[in-house]
N, C-alpha and C positions, 0 to 999 in steps of 0.2 A: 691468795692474790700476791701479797707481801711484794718484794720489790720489782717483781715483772710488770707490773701498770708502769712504773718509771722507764722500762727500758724503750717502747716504742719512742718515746721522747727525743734519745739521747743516739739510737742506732742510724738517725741518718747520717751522721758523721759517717759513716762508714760505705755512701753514693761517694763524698767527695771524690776517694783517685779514680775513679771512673769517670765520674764528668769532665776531671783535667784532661785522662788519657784516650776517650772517645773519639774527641774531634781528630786524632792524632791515627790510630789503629784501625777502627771499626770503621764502616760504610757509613755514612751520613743517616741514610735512611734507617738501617737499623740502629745506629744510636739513637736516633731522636724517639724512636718507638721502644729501646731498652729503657732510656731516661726514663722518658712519660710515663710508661708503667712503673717504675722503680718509685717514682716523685709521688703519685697518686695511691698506691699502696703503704706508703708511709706516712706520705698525711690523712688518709682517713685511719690507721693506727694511733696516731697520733691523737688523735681527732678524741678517738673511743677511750685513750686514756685518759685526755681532759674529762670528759662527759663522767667518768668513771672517779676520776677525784672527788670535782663538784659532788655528788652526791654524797661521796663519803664524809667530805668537808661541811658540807650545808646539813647532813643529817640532824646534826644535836642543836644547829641552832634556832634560839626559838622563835617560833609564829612561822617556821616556814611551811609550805604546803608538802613536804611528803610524811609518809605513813612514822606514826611515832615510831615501831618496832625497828625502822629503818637507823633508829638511833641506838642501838642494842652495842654494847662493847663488843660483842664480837665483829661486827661490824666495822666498827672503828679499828677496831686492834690488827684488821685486815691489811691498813695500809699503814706504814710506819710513819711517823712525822704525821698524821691525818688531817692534826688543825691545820699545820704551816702547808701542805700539801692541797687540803681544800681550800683556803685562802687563797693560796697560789692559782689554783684552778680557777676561779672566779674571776681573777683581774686575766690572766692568760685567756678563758674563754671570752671573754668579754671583748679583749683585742681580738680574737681571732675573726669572731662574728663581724664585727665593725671593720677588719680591715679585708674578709671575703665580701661581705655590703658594697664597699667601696668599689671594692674592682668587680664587682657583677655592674655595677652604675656606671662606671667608668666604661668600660664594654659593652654595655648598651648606648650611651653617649656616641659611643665612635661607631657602631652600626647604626644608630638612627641620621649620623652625615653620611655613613655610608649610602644608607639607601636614599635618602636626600641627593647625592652628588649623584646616581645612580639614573633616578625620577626624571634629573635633569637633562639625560641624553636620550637621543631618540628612540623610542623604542623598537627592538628587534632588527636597530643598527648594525652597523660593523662590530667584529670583533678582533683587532684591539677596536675601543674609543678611542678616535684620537680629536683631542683639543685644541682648538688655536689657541695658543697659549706658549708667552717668551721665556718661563721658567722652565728650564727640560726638569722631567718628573716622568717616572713610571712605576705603576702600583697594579696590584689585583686585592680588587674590591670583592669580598665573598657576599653570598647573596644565597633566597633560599631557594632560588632559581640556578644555581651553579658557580655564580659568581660573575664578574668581565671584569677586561683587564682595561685601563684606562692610561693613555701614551700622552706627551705633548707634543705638538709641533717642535717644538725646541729639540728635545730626548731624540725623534728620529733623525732629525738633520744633523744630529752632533754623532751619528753613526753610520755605518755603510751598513749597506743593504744587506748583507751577511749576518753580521753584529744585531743588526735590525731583529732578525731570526732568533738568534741565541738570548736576547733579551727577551722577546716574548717568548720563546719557549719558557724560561726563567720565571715568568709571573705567571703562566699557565702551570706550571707546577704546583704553587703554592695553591692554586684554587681547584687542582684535581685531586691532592692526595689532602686537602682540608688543613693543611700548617698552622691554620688559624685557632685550630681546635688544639692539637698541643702545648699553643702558647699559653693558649686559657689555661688546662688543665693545672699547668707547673706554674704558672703563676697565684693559683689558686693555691696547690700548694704550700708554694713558699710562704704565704698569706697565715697556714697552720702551722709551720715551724719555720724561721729563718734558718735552721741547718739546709734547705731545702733549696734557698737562694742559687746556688752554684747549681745545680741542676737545673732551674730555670733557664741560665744564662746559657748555658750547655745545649740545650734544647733549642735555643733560638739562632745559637752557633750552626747548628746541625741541621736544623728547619732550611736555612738558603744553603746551604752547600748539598743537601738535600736538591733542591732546583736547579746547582747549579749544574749536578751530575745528571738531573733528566735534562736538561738543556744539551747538554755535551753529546748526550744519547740520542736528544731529536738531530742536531745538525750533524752529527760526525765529525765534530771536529773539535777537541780540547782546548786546544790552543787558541783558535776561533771562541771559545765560550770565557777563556783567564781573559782575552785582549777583550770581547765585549762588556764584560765585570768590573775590569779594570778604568775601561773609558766610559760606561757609563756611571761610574761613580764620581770618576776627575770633574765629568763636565753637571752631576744632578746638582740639584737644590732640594734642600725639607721641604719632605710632601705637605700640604696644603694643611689647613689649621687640622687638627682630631683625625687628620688619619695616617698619622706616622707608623700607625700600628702596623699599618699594612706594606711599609716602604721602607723599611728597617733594614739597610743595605749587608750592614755584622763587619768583622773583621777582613776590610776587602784585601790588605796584604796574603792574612791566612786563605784566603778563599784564592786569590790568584794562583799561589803557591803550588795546593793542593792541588786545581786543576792542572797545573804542569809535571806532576807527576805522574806515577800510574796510578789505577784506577783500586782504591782501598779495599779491603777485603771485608766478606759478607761477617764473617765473625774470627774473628782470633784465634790463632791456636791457644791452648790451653795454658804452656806452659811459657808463652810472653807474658810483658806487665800489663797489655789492657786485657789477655784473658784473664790475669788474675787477679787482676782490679774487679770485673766484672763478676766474677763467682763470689768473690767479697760484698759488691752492691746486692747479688744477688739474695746469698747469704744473710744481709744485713737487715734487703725486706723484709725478705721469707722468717726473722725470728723477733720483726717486729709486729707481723699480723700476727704469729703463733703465740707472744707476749700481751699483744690486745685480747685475743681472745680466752686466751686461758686468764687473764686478767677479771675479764665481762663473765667467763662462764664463772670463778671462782665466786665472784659475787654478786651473782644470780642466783647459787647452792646458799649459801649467807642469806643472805634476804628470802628467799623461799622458807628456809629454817625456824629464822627470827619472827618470819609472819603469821600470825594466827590465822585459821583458817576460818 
């Protein structure tokens, strides 16, 4: 095993220039789908290293519940540093568990106003909702019915009837291609290794620009989707208590911008910095599962060994 259990730990450092140069090169939509997969495949590496210390750490000590042969110096000698390493594992899994807890409850919290704010409109209504209501707001509420989008009084009258279009194409996005699921994923993530953090935020960069390009693609018109972005942000207000989740506007300068440009390309060529950023994240996963598990296999042949039959 020796020092590959440590490197899943240590290779997401190696998502970073990709998340920088995503939002810059890549298609929105396949960013946020190279991210997600990149963020998730290295924290459950990640994941299988801690699990893989812990044991090794907790073996020798006493009154714990695993098999004594599990305490065998070979065992031990498997991982270098093994006390300071399973000690570490123990406060590290410990956070890990309590701060995915957290945001599984926090994420049910804001689905359970979801479906509560949901309850409260008439059923098999319009779609948008729209609210009498003076604070302009607009959000899509995911649901396991598909979702619906919910509008203010305010939010439509602060746009033209064009605008009107590009904004709800905008939140129809988010609840057809599911955005709500990526943000879970990487934030769960980051939850198992803070190197993970900037992928999260990467993702969520990428999730509305995401929208913003199926927007652009429902009305035909770009320019029409920067200027509705841009004036629905000047004139919104913070969506309603516990569900900002879903109203999370991102970086409206970068998001106007981009729509004013042309339309970003499906994947990179090769030999630019987000292709090579990206073979790098790629790279970075790809030898943090190969390190997990030749990690897990290595000391599974160890303990098979060690254990009497």
């Amino acid at each position: 095993m020796g020092v590959a259990v440590f490197l899943p730990l240590v290779l997401p450092l190696t998502a970073l220039p990709i998340a920088r140069l995503a939002g810059h090169h890549l298609h929105p939509r396949a960013a946020a789908r190279l991210l997600t997969a990149i963020a998730v495949a290295m924290a459950v590496s990640c994941a299988v290293s801690l699990v893989l210390l812990f044991v090794v750490g907790t073996a020798n000590i006493p009154g714990n519940p695993l098999p004594d042969s599990w305490s065998d110096p070979d065992v031990r000698d498997a991982v270098p540093f093994h006390r300071e390493a399973g000690s570490g594992a123990i406060v590290a899994l410990t956070a890990v568990v309590a701060a995915c807890a957290r945001t599984l409850l926090r994420e049910r919290r804001v689905r359970s106003r979801a479906r509560h704010a949901l309850a409260a409109l008439p059923p098999g209504g319009p779609d948008p909702a729209v609210l009498p209501d003076p604070e302009p707001y607009a959000y899509a509420l995911p649901g396991p019915d598909g979702g619906r989008i919910v509008v203010s009084t305010a939010m439509l009258a602060g746009l033209a009837e064009d605008e009107r279009a590009a904004l709800l194409a905008h939140e129809r996005a988010h609840l057809t291609h599911r955005h709500h699921r990526h943000l879970l994923a990487t934030r769960l993530a980051a939850c198992v290794n803070p190197f993970l953090r900037p992928l999260h935020r990467a993702v969520g960069y990428n999730t509305e620009r995401w929208a913003d390009e199926e927007a652009a693609g429902a009305v035909g018109d770009r320019r029409l989707t920067a200027r509705a972005v841009a004036r629905a942000a000047l004139i919104s207000r913070p969506a309603p208590a516990g569900l900002a989740a879903f109203a999370a506007p991102g970086p409206v300068p970068r998001r106007v911008a981009a729509l004013l440009g042309p339309v970003p390309h499906s994947w990179p060529p090769a030999h630019s910095p987000a292709g090579l950023a990206t073979m790098v994240a790629a790279a970075g996963a790809a030898a943090s599962v190969l390190s997990a598990l030749n990690a897990a296999a290595a000391l599974l042949i160890l303990l098979k060994l060690t254990t009497p039959l």
